[in-house]
C-alpha positions in Angstrom: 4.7 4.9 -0.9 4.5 8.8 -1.8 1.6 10.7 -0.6 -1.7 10.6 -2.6 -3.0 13.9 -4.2 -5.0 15.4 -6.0 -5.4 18.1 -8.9 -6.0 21.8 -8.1 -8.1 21.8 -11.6 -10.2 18.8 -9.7 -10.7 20.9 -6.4 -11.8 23.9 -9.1 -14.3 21.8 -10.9 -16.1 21.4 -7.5 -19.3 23.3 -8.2 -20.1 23.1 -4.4 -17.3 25.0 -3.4 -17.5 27.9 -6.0 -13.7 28.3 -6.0 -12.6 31.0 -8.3 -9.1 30.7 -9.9 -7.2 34.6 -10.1 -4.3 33.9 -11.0 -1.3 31.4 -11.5 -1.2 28.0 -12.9 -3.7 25.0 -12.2 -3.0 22.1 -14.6 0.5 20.7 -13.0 -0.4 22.0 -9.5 -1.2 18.8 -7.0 -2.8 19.4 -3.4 -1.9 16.7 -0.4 -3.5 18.8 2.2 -5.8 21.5 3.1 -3.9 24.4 6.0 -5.9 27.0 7.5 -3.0 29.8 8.7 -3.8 33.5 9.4 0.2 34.0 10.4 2.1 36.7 8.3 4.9 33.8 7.2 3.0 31.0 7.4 5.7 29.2 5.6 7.3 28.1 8.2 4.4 25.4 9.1 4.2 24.4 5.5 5.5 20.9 4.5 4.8 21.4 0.2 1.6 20.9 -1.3 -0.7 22.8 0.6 -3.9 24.6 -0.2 -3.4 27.3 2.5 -6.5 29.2 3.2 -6.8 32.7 5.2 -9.1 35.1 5.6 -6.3 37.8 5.3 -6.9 38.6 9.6 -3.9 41.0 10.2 -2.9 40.5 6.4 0.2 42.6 5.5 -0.6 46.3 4.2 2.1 47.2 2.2 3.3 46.2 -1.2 6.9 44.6 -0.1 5.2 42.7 2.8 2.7 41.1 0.4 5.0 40.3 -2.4 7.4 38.8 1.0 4.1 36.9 1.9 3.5 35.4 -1.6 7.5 34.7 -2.1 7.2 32.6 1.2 4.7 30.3 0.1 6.4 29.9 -3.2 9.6 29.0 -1.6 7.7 26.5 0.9 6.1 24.4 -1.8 2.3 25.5 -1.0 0.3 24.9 -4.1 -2.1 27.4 -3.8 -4.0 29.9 -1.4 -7.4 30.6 -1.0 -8.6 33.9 0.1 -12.0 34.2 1.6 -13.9 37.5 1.6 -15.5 39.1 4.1 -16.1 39.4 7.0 -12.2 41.1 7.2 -11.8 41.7 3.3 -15.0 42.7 0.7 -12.2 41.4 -2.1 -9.2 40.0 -2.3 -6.8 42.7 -2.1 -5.2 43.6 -5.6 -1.6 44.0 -4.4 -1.7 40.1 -3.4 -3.4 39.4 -7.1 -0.2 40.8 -8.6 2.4 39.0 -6.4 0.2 35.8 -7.0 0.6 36.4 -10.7 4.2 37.7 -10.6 5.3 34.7 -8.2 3.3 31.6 -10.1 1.2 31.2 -7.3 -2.1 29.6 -8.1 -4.8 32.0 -5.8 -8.5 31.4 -5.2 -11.2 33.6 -4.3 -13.1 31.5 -1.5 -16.9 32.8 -1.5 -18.9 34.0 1.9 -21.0 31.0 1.0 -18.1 28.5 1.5 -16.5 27.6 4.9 -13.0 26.8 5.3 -14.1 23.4 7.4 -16.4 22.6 4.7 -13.2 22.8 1.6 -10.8 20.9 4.0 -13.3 18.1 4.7 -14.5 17.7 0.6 -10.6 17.9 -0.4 -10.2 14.9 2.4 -12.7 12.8 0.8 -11.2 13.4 -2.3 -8.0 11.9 -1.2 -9.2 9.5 0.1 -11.3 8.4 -2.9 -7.8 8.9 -5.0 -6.2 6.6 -2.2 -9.3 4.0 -3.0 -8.9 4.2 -6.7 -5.4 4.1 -6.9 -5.2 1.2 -4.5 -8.0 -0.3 -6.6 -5.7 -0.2 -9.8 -2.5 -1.5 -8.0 -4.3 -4.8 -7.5 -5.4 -5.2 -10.9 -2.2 -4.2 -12.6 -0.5 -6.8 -9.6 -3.0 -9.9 -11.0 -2.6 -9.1 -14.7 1.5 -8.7 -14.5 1.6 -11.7 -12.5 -0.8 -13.7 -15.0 1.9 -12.7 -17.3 5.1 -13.5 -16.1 3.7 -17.5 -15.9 3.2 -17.1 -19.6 6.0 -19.1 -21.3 7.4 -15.6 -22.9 7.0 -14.2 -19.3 10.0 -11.7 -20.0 8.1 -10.3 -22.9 4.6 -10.4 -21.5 5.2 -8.6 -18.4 6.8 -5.3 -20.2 4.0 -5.4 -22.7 1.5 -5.9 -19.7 3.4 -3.2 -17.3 3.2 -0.6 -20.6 -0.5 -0.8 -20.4 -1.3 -0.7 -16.8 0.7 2.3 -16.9 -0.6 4.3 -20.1 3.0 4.8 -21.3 5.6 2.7 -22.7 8.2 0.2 -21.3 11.5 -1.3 -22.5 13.8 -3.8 -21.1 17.3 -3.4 -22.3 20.6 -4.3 -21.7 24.0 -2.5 -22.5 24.3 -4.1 -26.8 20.3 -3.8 -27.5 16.8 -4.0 -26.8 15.6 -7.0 -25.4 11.8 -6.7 -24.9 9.4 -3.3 -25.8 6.0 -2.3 -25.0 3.9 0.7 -26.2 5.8 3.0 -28.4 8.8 4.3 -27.2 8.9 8.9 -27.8 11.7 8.7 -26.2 15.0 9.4 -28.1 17.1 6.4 -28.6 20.1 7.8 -27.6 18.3 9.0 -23.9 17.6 5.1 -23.5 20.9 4.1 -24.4 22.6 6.6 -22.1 20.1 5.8 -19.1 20.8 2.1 -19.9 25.0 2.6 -20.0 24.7 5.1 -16.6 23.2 2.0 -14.7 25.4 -0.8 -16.0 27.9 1.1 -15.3 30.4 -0.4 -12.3 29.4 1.2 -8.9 26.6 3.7 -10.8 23.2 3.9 -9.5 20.4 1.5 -9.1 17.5 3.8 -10.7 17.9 7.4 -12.2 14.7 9.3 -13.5 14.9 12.0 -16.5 12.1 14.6 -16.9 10.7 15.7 -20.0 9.0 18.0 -21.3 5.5 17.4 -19.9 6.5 13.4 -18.8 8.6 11.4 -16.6 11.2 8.7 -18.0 12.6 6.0 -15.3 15.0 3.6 -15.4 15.7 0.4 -13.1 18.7 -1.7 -12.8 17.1 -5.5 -12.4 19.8 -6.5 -9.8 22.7 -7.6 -10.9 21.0 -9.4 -14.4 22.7 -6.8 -16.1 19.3 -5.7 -17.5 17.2 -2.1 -16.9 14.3 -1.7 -17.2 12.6 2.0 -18.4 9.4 3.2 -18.4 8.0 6.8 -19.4 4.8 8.5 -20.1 3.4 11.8 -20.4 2.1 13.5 -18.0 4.7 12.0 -15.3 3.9 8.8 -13.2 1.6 9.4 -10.0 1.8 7.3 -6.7 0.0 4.1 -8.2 2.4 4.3 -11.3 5.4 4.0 -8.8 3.9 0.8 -6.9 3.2 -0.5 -10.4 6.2 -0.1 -12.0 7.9 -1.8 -8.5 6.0 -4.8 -9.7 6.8 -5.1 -12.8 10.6 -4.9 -11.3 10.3 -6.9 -8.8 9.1 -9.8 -11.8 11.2 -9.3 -13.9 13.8 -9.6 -11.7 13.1 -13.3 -10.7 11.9 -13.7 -14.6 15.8 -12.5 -15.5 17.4 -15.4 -14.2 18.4 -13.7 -10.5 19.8 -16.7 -8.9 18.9 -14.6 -5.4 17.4 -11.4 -5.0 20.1 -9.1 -4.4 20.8 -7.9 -0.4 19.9 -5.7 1.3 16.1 -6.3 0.6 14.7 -3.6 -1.6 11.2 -2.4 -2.8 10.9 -4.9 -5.4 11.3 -8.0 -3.0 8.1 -6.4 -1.2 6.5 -6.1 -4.3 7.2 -9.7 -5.2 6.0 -11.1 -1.6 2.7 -9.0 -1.3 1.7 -10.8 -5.0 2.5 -14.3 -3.4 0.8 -13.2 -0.3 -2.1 -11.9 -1.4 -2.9 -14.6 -3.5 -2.0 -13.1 -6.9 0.8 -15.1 -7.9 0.2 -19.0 -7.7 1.6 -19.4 -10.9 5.3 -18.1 -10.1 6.5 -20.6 -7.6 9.3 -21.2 -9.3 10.7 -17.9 -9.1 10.4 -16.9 -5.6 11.9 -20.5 -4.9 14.7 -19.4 -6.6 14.9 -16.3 -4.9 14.3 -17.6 -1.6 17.8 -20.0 -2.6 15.8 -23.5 -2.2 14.2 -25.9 -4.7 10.3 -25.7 -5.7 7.6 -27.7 -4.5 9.1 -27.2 -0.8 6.8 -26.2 2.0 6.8 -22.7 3.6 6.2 -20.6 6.7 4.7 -17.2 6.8 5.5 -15.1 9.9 4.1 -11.6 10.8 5.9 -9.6 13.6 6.0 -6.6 14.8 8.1 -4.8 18.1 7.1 -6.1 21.6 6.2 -2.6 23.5 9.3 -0.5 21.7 9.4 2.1 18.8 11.6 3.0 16.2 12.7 2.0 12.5 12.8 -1.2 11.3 15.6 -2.8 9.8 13.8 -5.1 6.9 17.6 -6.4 5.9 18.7 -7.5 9.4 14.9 -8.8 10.0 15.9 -10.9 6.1 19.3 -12.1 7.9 17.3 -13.6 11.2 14.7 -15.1 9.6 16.8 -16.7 6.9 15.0 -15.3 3.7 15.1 -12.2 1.5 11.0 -12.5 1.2 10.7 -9.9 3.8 8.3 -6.5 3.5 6.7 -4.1 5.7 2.9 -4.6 6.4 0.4 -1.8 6.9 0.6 -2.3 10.5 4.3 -1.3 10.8 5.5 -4.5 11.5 7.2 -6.9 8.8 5.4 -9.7 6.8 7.7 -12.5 5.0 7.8 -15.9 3.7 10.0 -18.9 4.9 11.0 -21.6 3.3 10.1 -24.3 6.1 13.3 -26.2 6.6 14.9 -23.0 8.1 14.7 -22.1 11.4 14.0 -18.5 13.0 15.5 -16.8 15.6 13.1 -14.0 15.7 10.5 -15.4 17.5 13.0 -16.4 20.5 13.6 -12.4 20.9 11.5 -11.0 23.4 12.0 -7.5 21.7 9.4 -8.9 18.7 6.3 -10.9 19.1 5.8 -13.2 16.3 3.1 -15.1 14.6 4.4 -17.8 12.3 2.2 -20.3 10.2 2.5 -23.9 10.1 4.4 -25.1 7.2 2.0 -25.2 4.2 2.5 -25.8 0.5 2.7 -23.2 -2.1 -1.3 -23.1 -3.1 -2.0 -22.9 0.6 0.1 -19.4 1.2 -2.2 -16.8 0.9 -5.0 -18.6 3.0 -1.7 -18.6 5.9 -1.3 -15.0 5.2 -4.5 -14.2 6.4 -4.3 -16.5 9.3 -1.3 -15.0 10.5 -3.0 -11.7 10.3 -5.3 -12.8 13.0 -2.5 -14.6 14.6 -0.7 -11.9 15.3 -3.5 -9.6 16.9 -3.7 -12.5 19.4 0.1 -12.2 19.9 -0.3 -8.6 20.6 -3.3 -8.8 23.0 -1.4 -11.9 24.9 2.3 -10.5 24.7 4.0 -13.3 23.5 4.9 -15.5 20.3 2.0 -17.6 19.2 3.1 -20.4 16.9 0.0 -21.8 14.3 -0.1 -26.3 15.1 0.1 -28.6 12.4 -3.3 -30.1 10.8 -3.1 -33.2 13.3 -5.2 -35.0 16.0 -8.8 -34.3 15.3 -8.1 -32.3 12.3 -5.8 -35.2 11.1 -9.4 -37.7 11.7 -11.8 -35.5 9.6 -10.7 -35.5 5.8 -10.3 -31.9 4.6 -13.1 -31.9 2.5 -15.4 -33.2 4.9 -14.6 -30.9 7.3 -15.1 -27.5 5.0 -18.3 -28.9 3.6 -19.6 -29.5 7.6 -17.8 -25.4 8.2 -19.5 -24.1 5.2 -23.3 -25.6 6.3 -22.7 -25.3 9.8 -21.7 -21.1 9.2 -23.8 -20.5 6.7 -26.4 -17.9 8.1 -23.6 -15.9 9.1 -22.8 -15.3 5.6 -24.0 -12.1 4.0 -24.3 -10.5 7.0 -22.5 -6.7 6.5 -20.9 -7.3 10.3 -17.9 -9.8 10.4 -19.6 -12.2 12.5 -17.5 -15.0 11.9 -13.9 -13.2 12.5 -15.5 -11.7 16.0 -16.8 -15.5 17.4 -13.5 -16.9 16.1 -11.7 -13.7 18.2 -14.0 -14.3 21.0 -13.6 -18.3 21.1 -10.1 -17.6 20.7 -9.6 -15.5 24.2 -11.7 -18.0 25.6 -14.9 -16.1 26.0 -12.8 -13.2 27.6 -14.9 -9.8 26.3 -11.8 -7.3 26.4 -8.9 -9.2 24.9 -11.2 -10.2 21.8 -12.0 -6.6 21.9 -8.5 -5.4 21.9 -7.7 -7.9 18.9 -10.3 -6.8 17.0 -9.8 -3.3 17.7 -13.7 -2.1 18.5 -15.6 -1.8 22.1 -16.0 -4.7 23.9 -19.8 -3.8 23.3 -19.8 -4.5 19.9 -18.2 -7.9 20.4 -21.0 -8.4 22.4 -23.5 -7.6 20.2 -22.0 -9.9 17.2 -21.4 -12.7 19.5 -25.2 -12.2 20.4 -26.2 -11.7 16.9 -24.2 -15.0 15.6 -26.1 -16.8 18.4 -29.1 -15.6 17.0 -28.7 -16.6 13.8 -27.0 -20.3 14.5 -29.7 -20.9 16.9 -27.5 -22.4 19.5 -25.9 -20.7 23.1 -22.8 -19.8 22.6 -21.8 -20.1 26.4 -22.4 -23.7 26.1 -19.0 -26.3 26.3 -20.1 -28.2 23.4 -21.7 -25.4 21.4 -18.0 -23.5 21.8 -16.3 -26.9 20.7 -18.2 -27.4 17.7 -18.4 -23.7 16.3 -14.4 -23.6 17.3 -13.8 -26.2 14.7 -16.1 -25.3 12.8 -14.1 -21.6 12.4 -11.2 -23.6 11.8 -12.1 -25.6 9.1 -13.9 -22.5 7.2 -11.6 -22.7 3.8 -10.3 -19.0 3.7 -12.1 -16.9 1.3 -10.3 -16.0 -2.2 -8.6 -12.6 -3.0 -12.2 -10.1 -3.9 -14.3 -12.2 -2.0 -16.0 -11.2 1.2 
């Protein structure tokens, strides 16, 4: 996913800083990061989208210099700099107002009043807040295409549905007509047609974007359906428009009649498996079972893995090839997440070069609660450095009837619930390593401290010793027969 930003105009409307705007433009200029460079070419340290910041300390004194200094940050992509006066400067010196304005370089007038530390740390919470909203609107737009694409005009419903949670438009076409539209389409019908004819055309490109005045159209080959998918809107699409918009493809792929997800595995397969294993897309078995090359109603495997002690890239298409499926995506943790039809058989987690966690098989409604488990699963792998492998429901699971056991979970867990400190994932850690402070520390990923303080405050508030044999056993099941809370709940 591209890097989240935000607008210069937003940093400007921050009353708290006082920014003034001299010169250049600030409506299409995005910032990704705050730099702090007193250097006379600081563009050599600059990646693009920067809101460099100097106090002008050894600043050049001569016209070419600071017209060299301005052309620089043009050339390296910075979207704006702030100058901060005194205690080196009274004002921002004129000569660098004109090269601003001659070069189209956005430049600020930082006051005594605000500190360089104090803009870099209010433009990080700003990102991170865009990060947080735009996450925020992926899953919504992920629950409300997927609700779609089980209507019985799925096709329809998901271009429709992927046109609103854009703001734009969206058309599915393919090389005679217009199959499916939503929103109204500005752009010019013979732009669509030529997109649509450059994609279809033998050995042309998968996707191809074309910029328009003030908006972004894109186009989408569906596989090898013979069907592309466009979508524009005005202003252009942003980070979260992109993850949408792999969605949407990655449906309407499997909702195009796909017999199998084309190789290697692309974007819109991980699309399509983080709906399924979040929980989003119950109602699209079907599809993915067709993807996946097997019949529906079968029973599956998830697996989460990640590289035993080495670094480097991931190959997601020869991880697909071992494991036998072409459900296969990257998980925030850099490792791979991916779904198995059970009746296969994987040789990753034979490979001492990966340490695997893998599920027992479970039907198709039981998927996203496995996802979750395997989560855990695989912290355990880590902390224990080898392959852990999830057991059947059998022996005493087998003698207690599934409801009967998450009714006894449910009462016997209950004060833990509302409390703001996950109580129950740290005893289950804890149990898990067999009392052993450090490695559920490690799988957690806090101090061993704080382990011991939840385990303490969980014993507090069951009322029981949780150093006691039969006290362990009963929470132990207890933990394992907790049903696995829903997608939004806590």
């Amino acid at each position: 996913m591209a890097t989240v930003t935000i607008g210069l105009h937003d940093v400007l409307a921050r009353a708290d800083l006082g920014l003034t705007q001299l010169s250049g433009p600030a409506e299409d200029r995005t910032i990704r990061w705050v730099h702090i460079c007193e250097l006379r070419d600081p563009g050599h340290y600059l990646t693009g989208g920067e809101l460099l910041l100097t106090a002008g300390v050894d600043f050049p004194d001569t016209r070419a210099e600071t017209h060299r200094y301005v052309r620089r940050l043009v050339a390296a992509g910075a979207a704006a700099l702030g100058f901060g006066v005194t205690p080196v400067h009274d004002e921002v010196p004129p000569e660098l107002v004109t090269a601003c304005r001659r070069h189209g370089l956005p430049l600020l007038l930082v006051p005594q009043r605000t500190s360089f530390l104090v803009i870099s740390q209010v433009v990080s919470l700003m990102l991170a807040a865009q990060e947080r909203a735009g996450q925020h609107r992926i899953s919504v737009a992920q629950a409300a295409l997927t609700r779609a694409a089980a209507r019985p005009d799925g096709v329809s419903a998901v271009v429709r549905q992927l046109a609103a949670a854009l703001g734009g438009w969206a058309v599915l076409a393919d090389g005679r007509r217009r199959l499916s539209s939503g929103g109204a389409v500005p752009a010019r019908a013979e732009e669509v047609e030529e997109l649509v004819a450059r994609l279809l055309t033998p050995g042309g490109p998968s996707s191809a974007t074309a910029h328009r005045a003030g908006g972004q159209v894109v186009a989408q080959a569906l596989g090898r359906t013979g069907r592309v998918l466009l979508a524009g809107r005005e202003p252009g699409f942003g980070t979260a428009d992109r993850a949408i918009l792999e969605v949407g493809v990655a449906l309407l792929t499997v909702l195009s009649g796909a017999d199998r997800l084309p190789a290697p595995v692309g974007e819109p397969v991980a699309a399509l498996l983080a709906l399924v294993l979040d929980g989003a897309a119950a109602e699209v078995e079907t599809h993915v079972a067709a993807a996946a090359g097997v019949s529906p109603g079968g029973q599956w495997q998830v697996v989460r893995a990640r590289r035993a002690g080495t670094t480097g890239e991931v190959d997601r298409a020869e991880v697909a090839a071992r494991l036998g499926t072409p459900l296969v995506g990257f998980a925030e943790d850099g490792g791979v997440r991916a779904l198995v039809p059970a009746a296969g058989r994987s040789a990753l987690a034979e490979d001492p070069r990966w340490l695997v966690a893998a599920s027992a098989p479970v039907g198709w409604a039981e998927v996203p609660g496995a996802a979750r488990r395997m989560t855990r699963l695989l912290r355990h792998a880590v902390a224990q450095g080898r392959s852990l492998t999830e057991s059947p429901r059998g022996g005493l699971d087998g003698l207690v009837p599934a409801a009967d056991a998450a009714e006894f979970a449910r009462a016997r867990l209950a004060p833990l619930a509302g409390h703001p400190a996950p109580l129950a994932e740290t005893l289950r850690a804890w149990l898990a390593a067999g009392g052993n402070w450090e490695t559920a520390a490690q799988v957690l990923g806090v101090h061993r401290n704080t382990v011991r303080h939840r385990v303490a405050t969980a014993a507090r508030l069951l009322d029981c010793d949780p150093q006691d044999a039969d006290t362990r056993a009963e929470l132990w099941l207890a933990l394992r027969w907790l049903p696995e809370p829903q997608p939004g709940q806590t």
